[in-house]
MIDRENNU-196065 format. One record per residue (C-alpha): residue in one letter; x, y, z. Coordinates in nm, 4 decimals. Layout:
<rs>
r code:A; east:X; north:Y; up:Z $
...
</rs>
This chain:
<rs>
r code:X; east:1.3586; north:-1.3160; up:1.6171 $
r code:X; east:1.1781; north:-1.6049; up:1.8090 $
r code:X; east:1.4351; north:-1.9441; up:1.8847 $
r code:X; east:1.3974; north:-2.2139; up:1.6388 $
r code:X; east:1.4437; north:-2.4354; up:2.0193 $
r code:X; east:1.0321; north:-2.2903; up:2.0345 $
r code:X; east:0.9468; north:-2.4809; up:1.7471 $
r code:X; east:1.0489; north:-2.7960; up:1.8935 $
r code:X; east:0.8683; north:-2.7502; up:2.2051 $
r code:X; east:0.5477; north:-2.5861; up:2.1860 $
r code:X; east:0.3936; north:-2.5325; up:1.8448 $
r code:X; east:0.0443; north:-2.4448; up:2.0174 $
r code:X; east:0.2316; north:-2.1617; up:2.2284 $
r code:X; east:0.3430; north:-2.0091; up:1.9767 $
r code:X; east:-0.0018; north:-2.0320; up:1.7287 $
r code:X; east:-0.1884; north:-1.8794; up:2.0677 $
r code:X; east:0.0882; north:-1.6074; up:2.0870 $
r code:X; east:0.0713; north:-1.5301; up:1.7544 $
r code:X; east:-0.3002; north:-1.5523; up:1.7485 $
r code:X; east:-0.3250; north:-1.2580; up:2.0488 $
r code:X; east:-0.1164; north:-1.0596; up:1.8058 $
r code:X; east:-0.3650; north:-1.0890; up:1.5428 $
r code:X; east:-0.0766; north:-1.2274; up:1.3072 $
r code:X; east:-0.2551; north:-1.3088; up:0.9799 $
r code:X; east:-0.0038; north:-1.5884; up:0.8624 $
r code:X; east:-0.0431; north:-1.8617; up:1.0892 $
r code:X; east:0.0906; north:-2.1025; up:0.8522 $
r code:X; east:0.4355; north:-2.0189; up:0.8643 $
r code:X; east:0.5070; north:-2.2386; up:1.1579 $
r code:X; east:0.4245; north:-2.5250; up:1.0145 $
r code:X; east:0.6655; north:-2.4169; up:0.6897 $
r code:X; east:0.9233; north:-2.3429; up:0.9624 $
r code:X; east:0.8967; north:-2.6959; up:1.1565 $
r code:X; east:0.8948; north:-2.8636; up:0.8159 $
r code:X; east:1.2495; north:-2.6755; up:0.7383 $
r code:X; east:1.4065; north:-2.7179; up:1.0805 $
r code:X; east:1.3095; north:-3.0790; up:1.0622 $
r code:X; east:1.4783; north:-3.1027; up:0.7306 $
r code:X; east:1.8050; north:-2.8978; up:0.8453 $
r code:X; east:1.8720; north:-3.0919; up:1.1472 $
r code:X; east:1.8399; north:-3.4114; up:0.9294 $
r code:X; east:2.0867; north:-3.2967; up:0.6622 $
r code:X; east:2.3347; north:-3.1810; up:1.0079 $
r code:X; east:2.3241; north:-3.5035; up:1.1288 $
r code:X; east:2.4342; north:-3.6865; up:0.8068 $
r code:X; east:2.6721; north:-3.3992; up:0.7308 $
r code:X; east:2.7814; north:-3.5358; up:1.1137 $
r code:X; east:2.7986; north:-3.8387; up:1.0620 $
r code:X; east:3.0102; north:-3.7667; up:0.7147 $
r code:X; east:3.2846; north:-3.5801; up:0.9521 $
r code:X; east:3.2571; north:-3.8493; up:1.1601 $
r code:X; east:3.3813; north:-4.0850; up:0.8993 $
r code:X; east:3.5987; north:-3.8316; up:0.7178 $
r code:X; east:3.7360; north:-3.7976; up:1.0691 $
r code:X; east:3.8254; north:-4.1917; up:1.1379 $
r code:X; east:3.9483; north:-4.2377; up:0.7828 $
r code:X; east:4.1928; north:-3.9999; up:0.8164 $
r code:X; east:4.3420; north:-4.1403; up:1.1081 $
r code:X; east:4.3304; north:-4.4874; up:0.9267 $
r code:X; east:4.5495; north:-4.3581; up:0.6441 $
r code:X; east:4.7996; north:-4.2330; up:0.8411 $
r code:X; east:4.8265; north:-4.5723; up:1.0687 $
r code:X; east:4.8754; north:-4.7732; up:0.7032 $
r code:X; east:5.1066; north:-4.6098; up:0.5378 $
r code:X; east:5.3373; north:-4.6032; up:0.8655 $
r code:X; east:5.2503; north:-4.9889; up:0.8300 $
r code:X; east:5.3316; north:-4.9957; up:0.4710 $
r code:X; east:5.0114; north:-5.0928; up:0.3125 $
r code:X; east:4.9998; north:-4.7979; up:0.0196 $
r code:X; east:4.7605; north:-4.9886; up:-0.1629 $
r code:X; east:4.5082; north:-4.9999; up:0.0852 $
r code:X; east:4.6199; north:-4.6242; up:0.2006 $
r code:X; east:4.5367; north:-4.4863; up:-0.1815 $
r code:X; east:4.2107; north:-4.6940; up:-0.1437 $
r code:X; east:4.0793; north:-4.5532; up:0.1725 $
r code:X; east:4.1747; north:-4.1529; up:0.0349 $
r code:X; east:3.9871; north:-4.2037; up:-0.2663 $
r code:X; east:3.6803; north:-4.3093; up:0.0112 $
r code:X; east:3.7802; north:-3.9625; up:0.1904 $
r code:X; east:3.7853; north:-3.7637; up:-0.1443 $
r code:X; east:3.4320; north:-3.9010; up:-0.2462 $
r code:X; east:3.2954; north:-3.8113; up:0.1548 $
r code:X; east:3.4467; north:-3.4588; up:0.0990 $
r code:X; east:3.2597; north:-3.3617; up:-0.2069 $
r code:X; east:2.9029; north:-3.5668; up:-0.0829 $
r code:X; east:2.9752; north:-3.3404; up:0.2628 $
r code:X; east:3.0395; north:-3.0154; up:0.0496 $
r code:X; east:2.7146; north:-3.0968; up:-0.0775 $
r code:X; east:2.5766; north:-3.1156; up:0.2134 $
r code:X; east:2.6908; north:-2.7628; up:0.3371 $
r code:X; east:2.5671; north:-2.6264; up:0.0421 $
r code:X; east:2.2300; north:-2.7741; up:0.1127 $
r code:X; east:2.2259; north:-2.6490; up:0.4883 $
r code:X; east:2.3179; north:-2.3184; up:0.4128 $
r code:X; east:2.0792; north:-2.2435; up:0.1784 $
r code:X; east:1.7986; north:-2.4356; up:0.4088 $
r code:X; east:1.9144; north:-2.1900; up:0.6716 $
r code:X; east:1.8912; north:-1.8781; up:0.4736 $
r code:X; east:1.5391; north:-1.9838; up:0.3989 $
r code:X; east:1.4524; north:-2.0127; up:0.7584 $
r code:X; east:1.5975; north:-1.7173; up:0.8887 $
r code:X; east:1.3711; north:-1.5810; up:0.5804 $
r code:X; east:1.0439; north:-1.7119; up:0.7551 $
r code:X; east:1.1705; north:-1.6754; up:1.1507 $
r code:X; east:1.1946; north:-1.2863; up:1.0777 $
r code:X; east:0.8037; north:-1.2218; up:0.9577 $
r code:X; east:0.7597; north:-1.3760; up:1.2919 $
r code:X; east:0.6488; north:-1.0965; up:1.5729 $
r code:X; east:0.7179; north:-1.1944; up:1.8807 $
r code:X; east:0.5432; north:-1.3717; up:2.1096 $
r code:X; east:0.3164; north:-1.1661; up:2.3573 $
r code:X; east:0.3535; north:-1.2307; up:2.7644 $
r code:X; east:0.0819; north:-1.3733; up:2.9266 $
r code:X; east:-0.0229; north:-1.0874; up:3.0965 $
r code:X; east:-0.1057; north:-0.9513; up:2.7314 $
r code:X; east:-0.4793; north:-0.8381; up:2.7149 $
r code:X; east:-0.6565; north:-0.9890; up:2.3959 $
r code:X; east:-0.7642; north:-0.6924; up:2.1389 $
r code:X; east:-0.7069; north:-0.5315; up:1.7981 $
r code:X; east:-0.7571; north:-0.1995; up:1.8401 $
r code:X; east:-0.5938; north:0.0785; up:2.1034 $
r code:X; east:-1.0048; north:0.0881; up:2.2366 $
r code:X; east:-0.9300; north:-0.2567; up:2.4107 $
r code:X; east:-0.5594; north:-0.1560; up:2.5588 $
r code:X; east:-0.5732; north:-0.1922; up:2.9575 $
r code:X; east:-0.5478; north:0.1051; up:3.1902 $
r code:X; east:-0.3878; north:-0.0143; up:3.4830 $
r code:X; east:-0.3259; north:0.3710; up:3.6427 $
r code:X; east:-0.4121; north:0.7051; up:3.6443 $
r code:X; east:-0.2201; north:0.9737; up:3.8030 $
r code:X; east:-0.2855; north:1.3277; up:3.8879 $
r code:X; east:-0.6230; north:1.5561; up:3.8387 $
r code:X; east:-0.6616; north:1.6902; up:3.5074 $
r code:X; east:-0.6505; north:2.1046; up:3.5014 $
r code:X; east:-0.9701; north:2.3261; up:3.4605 $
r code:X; east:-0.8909; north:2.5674; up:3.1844 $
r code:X; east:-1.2003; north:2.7555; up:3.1825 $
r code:X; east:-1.1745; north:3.0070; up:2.9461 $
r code:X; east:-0.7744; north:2.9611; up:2.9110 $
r code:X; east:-0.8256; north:2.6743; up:2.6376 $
r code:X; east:-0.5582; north:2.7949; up:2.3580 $
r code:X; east:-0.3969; north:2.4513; up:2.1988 $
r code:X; east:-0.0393; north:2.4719; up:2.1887 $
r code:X; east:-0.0138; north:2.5782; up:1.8378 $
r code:X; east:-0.1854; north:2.8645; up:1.9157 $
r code:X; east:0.0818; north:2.9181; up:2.2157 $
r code:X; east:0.3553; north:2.8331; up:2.0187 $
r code:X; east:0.2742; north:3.1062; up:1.7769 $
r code:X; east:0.2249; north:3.3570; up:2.0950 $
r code:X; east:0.4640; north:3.2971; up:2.2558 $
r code:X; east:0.6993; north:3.2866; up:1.8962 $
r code:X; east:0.8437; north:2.9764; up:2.0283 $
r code:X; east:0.7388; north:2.7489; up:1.7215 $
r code:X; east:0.7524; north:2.8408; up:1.3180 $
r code:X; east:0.5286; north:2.5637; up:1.1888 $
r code:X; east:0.5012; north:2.7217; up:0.8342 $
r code:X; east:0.8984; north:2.8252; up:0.8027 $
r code:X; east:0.9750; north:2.4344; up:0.8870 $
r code:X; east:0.7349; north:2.3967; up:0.5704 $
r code:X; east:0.9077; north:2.6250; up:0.3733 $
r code:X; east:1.2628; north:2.4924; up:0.5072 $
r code:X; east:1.1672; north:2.1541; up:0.4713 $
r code:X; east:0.8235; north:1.9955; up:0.4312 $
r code:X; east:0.5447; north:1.9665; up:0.6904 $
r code:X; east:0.6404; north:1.7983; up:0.9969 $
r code:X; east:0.9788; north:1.9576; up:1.0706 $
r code:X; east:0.8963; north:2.2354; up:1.2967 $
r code:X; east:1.1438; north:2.5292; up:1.3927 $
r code:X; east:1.1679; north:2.6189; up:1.7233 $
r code:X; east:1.2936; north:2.9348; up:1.8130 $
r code:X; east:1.3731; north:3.1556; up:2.1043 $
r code:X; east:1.2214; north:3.0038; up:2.4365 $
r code:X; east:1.1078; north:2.7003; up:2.2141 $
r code:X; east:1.4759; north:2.6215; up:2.1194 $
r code:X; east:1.5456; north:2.7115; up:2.5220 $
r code:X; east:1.3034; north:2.4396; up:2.6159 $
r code:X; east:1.4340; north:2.1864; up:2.3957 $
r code:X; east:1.7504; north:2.2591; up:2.5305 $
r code:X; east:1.5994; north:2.2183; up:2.8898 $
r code:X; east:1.4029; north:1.9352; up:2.8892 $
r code:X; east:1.6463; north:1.7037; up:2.6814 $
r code:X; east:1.9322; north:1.8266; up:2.9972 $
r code:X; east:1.6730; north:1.7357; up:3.2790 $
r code:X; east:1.5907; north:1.4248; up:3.1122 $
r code:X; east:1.9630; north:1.2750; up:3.0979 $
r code:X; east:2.0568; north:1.4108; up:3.4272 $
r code:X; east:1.7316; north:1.2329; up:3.5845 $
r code:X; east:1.8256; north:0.8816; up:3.3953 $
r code:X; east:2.1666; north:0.9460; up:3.4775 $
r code:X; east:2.1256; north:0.9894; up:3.8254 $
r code:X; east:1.9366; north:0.6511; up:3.8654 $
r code:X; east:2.2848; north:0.4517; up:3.7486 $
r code:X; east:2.1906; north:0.5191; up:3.3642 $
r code:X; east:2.5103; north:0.5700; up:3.1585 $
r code:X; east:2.4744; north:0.8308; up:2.8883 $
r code:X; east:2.5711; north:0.7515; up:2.4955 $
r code:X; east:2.5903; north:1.0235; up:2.2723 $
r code:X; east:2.5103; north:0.7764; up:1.9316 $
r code:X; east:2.5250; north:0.8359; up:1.5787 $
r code:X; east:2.2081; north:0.9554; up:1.3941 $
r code:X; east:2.2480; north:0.7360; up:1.1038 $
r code:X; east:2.3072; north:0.3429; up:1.0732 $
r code:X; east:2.4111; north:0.0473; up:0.8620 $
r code:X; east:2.1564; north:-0.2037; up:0.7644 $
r code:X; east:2.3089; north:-0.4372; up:1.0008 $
r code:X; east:2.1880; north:-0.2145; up:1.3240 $
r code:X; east:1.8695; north:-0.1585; up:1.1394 $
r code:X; east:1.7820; north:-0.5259; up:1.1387 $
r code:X; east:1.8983; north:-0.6148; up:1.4667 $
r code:X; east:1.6973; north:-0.4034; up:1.6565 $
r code:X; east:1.3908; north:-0.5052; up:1.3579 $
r code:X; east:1.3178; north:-0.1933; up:1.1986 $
r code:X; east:1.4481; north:-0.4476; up:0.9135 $
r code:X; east:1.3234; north:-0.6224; up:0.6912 $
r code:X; east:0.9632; north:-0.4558; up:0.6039 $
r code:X; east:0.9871; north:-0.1393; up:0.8009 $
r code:X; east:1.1675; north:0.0718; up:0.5299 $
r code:X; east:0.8973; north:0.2881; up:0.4895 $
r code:X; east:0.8888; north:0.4149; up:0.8091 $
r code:X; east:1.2784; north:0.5525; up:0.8194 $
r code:X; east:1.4481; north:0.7786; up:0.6033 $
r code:X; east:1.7139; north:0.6021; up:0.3892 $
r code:X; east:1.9970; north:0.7496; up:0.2319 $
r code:X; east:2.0368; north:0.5185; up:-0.0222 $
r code:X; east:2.3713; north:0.5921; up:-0.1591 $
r code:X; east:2.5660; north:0.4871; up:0.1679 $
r code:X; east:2.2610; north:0.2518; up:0.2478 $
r code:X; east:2.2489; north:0.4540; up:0.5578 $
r code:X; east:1.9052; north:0.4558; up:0.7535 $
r code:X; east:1.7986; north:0.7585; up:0.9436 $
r code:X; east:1.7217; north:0.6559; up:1.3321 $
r code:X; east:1.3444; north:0.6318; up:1.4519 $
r code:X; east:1.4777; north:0.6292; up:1.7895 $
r code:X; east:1.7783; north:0.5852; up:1.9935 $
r code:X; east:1.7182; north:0.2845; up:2.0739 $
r code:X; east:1.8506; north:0.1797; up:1.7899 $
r code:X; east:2.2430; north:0.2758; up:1.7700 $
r code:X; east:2.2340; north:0.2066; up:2.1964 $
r code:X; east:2.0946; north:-0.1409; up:2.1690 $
r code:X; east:2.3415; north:-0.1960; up:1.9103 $
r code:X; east:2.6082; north:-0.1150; up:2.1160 $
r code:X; east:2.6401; north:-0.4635; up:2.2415 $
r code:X; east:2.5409; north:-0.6670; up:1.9377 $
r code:X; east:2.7791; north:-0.9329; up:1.8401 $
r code:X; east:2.9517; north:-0.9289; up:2.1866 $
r code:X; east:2.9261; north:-1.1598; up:2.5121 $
r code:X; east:2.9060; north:-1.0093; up:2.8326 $
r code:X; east:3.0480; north:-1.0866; up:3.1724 $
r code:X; east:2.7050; north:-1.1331; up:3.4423 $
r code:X; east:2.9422; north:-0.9426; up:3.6865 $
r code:X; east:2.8752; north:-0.6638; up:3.4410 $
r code:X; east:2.4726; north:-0.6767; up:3.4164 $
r code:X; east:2.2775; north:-0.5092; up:3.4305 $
r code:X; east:2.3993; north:-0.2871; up:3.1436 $
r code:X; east:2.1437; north:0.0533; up:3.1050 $
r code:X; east:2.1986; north:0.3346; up:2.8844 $
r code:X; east:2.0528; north:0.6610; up:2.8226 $
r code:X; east:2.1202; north:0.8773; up:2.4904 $
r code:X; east:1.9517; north:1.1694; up:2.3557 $
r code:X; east:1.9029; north:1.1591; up:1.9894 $
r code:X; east:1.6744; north:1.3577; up:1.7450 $
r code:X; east:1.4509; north:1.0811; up:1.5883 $
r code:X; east:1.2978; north:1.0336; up:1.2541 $
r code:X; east:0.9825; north:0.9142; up:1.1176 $
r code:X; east:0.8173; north:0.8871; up:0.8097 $
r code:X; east:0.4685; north:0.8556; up:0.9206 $
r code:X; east:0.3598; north:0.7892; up:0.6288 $
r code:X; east:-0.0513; north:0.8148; up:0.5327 $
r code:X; east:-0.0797; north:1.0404; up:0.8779 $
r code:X; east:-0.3409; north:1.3287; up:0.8193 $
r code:X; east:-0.6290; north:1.5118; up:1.0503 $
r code:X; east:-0.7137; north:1.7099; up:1.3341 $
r code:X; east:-0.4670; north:1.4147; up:1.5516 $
r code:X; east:-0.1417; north:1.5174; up:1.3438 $
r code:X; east:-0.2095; north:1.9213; up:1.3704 $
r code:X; east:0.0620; north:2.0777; up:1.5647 $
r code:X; east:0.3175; north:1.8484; up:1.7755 $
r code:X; east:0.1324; north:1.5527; up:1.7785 $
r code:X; east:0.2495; north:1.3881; up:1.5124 $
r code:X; east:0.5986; north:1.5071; up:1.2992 $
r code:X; east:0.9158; north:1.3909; up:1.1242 $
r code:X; east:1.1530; north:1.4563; up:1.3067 $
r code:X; east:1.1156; north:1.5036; up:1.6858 $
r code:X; east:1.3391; north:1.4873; up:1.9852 $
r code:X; east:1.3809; north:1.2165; up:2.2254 $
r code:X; east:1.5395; north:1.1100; up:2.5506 $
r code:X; east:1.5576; north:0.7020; up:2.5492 $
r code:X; east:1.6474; north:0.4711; up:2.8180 $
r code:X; east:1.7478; north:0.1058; up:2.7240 $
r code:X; east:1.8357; north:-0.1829; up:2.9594 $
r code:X; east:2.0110; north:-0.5518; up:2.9084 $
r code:X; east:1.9746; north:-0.7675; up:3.1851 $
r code:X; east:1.9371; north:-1.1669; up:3.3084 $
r code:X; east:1.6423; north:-1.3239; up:3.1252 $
r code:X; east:1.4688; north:-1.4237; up:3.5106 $
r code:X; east:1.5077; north:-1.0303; up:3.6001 $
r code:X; east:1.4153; north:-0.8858; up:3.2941 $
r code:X; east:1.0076; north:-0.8417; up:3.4092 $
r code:X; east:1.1050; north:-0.6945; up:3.7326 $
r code:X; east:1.3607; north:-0.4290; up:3.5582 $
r code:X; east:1.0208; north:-0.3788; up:3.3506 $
r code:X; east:0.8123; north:-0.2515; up:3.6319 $
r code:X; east:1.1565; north:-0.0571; up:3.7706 $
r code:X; east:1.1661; north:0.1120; up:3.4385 $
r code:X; east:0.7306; north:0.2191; up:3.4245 $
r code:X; east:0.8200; north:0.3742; up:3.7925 $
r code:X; east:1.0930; north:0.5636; up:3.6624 $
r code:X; east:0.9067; north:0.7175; up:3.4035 $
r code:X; east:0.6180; north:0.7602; up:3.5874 $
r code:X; east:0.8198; north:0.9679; up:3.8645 $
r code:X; east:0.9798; north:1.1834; up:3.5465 $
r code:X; east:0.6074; north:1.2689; up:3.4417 $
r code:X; east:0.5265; north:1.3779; up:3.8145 $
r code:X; east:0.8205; north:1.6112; up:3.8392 $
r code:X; east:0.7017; north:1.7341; up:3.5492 $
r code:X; east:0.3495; north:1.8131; up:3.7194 $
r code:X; east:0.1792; north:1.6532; up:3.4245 $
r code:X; east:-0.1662; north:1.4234; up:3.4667 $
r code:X; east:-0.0767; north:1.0753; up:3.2822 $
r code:X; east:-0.2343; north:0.7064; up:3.2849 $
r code:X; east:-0.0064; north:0.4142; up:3.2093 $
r code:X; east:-0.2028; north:0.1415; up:2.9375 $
r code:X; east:-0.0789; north:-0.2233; up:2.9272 $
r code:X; east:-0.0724; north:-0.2741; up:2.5739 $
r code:X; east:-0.3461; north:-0.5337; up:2.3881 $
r code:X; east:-0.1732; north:-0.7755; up:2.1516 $
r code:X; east:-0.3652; north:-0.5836; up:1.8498 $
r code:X; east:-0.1810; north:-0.2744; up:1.9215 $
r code:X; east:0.1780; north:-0.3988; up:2.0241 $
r code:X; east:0.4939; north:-0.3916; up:1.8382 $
r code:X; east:0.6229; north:-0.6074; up:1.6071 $
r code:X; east:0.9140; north:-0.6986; up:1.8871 $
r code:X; east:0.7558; north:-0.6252; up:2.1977 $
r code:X; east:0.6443; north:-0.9277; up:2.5018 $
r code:X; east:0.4807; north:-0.6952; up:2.6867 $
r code:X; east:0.4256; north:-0.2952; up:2.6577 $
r code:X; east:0.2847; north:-0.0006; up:2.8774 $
r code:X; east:0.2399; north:0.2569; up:2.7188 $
r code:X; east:0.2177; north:0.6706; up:2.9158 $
r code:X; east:-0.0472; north:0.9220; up:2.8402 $
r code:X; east:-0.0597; north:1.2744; up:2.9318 $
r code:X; east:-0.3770; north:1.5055; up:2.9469 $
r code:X; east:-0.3945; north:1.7370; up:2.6741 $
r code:X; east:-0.6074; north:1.9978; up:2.8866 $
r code:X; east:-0.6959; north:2.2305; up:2.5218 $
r code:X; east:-0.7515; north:1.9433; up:2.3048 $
r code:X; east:-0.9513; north:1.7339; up:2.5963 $
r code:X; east:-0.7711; north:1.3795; up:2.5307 $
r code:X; east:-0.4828; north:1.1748; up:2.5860 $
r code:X; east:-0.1569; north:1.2013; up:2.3820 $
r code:X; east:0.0968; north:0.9151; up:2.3965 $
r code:X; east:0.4675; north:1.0100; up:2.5493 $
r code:X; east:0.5890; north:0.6822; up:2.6289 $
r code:X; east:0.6459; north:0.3394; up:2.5553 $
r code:X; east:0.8551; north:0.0900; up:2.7748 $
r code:X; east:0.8590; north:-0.2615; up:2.6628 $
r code:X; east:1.0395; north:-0.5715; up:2.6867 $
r code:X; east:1.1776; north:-0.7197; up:2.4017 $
r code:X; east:1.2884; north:-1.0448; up:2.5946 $
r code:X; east:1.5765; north:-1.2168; up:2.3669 $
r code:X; east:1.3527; north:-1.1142; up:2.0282 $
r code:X; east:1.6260; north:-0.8425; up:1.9348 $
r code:X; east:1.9137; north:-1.0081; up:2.1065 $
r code:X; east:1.8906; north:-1.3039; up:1.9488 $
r code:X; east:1.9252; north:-1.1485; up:1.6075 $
r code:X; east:2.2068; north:-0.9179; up:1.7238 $
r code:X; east:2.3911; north:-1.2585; up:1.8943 $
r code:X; east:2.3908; north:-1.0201; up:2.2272 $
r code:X; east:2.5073; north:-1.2476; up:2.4755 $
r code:X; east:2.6174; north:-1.2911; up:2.8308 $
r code:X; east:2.8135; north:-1.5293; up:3.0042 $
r code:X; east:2.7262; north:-1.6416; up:3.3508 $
r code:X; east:2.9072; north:-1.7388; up:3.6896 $
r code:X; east:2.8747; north:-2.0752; up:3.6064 $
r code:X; east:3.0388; north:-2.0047; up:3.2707 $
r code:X; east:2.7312; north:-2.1250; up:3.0690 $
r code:X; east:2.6291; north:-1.8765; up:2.7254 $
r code:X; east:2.2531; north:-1.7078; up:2.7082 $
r code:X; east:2.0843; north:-1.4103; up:2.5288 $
r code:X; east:2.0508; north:-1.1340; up:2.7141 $
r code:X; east:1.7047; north:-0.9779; up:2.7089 $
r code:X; east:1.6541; north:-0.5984; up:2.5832 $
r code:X; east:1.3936; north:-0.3834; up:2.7238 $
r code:X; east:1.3853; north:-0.0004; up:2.6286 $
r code:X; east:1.1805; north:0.3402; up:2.7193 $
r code:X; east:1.0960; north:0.6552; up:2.6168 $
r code:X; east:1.2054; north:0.9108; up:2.8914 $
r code:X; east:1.0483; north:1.1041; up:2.7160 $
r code:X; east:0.9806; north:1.2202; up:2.3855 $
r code:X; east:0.9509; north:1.5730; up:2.3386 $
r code:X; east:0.6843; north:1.7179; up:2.1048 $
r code:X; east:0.3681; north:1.6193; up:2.2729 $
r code:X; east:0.5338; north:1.6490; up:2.6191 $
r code:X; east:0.5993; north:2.0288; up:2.4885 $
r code:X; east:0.2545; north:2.0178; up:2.3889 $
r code:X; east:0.1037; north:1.9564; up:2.7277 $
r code:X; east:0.3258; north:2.1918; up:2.8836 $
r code:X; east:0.2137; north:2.4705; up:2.7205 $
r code:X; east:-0.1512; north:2.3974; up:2.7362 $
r code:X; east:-0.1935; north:2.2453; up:3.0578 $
r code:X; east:0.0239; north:2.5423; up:3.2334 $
r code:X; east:-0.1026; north:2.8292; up:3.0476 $
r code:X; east:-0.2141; north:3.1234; up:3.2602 $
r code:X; east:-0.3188; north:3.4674; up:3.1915 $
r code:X; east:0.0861; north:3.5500; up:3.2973 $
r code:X; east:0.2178; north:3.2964; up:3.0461 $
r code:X; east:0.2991; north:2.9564; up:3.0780 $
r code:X; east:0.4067; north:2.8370; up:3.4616 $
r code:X; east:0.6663; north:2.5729; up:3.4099 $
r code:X; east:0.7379; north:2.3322; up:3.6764 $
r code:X; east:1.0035; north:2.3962; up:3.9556 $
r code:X; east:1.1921; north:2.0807; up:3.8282 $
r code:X; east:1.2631; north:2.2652; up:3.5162 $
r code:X; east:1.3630; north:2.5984; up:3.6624 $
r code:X; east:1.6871; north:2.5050; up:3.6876 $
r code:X; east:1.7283; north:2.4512; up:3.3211 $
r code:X; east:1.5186; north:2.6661; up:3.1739 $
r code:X; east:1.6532; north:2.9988; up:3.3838 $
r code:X; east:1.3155; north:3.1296; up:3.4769 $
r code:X; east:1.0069; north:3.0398; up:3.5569 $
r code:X; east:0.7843; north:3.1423; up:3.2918 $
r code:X; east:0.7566; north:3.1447; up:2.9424 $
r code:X; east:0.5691; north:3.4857; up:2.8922 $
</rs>
């Protein structure tokens, strides 16, 4: 949620932010000035009521240890009638701030500057691209086709089980779950990430703090007699972790890692781009999330993009990194890259990836603070990554390693898998 202190000092930065991201209701900011302007004005007379309530108070007490009752009963009747004109005047500020948190939250946040102008994922920036995509020749199977050779995954019995989109893995499939989610945590644990094993389900309060609420509940699952929301990502019980709390800057920065299976409604998704992994439920995911000093917060940005980038090239697998236009960006993100790997049987590029930077947009509604050496209070700003998601990185595993022997995993995931081939 953007700072109402914004409002007061740049309504043309934010209506050029908001413009980049392609937000269609423009108007808001001026409803939001308009009810700021009003709040602080009934603040100050509630003040100023205090103030007086305050002083009168004190008055009493000096006249009737003078003796002057009469002039005593006088001045509480004048403290009676400023109690009930500033009870009035709560009740008027708290209802004028429930109606401005109601506009400050259809607010996305504000894009960085760096932000390429766009609508569409055509006019995202690719600022690298790593690694030489493989020659399949004849070898072209997709990995749906492997799965089902390799009887690794049951596409139809997750059907059956379930509904489309919850795929059963089995054998070697459920063995490279297994692996990749265990290389992923002991990578981001090995570069000072601390793992958290979270809950798969949270309270509305979580939900909203990290903004999959309001207006995203028909993306999660919701199990609506606890009020319970199914996660779309770890990211959202790990960021959580710290909401309501104020850190020590002795402690920052704070980064977690946590496996979680994620899940996604996806609702209206259909077509050739869905078939297979590339687009299901309920999918696992390795996340990384970090909450650090608002002046180091674009520099732990670019740390984070280089250590996904170096998980991808253990892997072996051919990516690009895309700075995000503002057209395509999230609802919460400043600034997003997102990583692509080469899909060598379906010839195109599959999103694995996102790492953004939230700055203080989901601290500020989760009050996560931090206290510095100079014992001053500030928001801590979030960033978070994907390292990685599994189904499409399973996906270009399979088809970008396929060989007439089977499928040649990397020597980074020997180790975890036990052998070196999926045949």
């Amino acid at each position: 949620m953007l700072s109402i202190h914004l409002f007061r000092e740049g309504k043309e930065l934010i209506l050029n932010g908001l413009a980049k991201k392609n937000f269609a209701e423009p108007g808001l900011v001026d409803s939001i000035i308009t009810l700021d302007t009003e709040r602080r004005k009934i603040q100050a007379e509630n003040d100023a009521l205090a103030a007086q309530i305050n002083a009168a108070s004190k008055e009493i007490g000096q006249l009737m240890a003078s003796g002057k009752k009469e002039e005593a009963e006088e001045k509480k009747a004048a403290v009676a009638s400023h109690k009930d004109a500033a009870q009035q005047l709560a009740q008027a500020l708290s209802k004028i701030e429930i109606e401005l948190e109601e506009l400050l939250v259809k607010l996305p946040n504000l894009p960085h500057q760096s932000v390429p102008g766009g609508k569409t994922p055509e006019e995202n920036e690719v600022v690298l691209e790593h690694g030489a995509k493989p020659d399949l020749k004849e070898q072209k199977l997709p990995h749906w086709e492997l799965a089902a050779k390799y009887k690794m995954i049951d596409f139809e019995l997750g059907t059956k089980i379930t509904g489309s989109g919850f795929p059963v893995y089995i054998g070697q499939g459920a063995k490279l779950q297994r692996a990749l989610i265990a290389a992923f945590l002991d990578y981001n644990i090995a570069a000072g990430y601390t793992e958290y094993y979270p809950p798969y389900m949270v309270n509305e309060a979580s939900a909203y703090g990290t903004t999959q609420l309001p207006d995203k509940e028909g993306q999660m699952y919701h199990a609506t007699a606890d009020n319970f929301f199914l996660i779309p990502t770890a990211e959202v019980p790990v960021t959580n972790v710290y909401r309501d709390t104020i850190t020590q800057e002795a402690q920052l920065p704070i980064k977690m890692t946590a496996y979680s299976p994620c899940f996604r409604r996806e609702a209206g998704s259909y077509g050739k781009d869905v078939r297979g992994l590339n687009r299901v439920h309920q999918f696992d995911k390795v996340e990384v999330v970090q909450l650090v000093q608002p002046e180091k917060s674009y520099t732990v940005l670019e740390e984070m993009v280089q250590h996904v980038a170096g998980l991808l090239q253990k892997l072996e697998l051919p990516y690009r990194i895309l700075r995000l236009c503002g057209g395509d960006m999230s609802f919460s993100s400043a600034l997003t890259y997102d990583f692509e790997v080469w899909s060598a049987a379906q010839e195109r590029w599959l999103e694995v990836s996102s790492v953004s930077n939230f700055e203080s947009f989901q601290t500020n509604r989760m009050k996560a603070r931090y206290k510095s050496t100079d014992g001053k209070t500030a928001l801590l700003h979030s960033l978070n990554g994907s390292s990685l998601a599994l189904p499409r990185i399973v996906a270009c595993l399979l088809e970008n390693k396929q060989s007439p022997e089977g499928i040649r995993l990397p020597a980074f995931l020997h180790p975890y898998f036990g052998k070196e081939t999926i045949q």
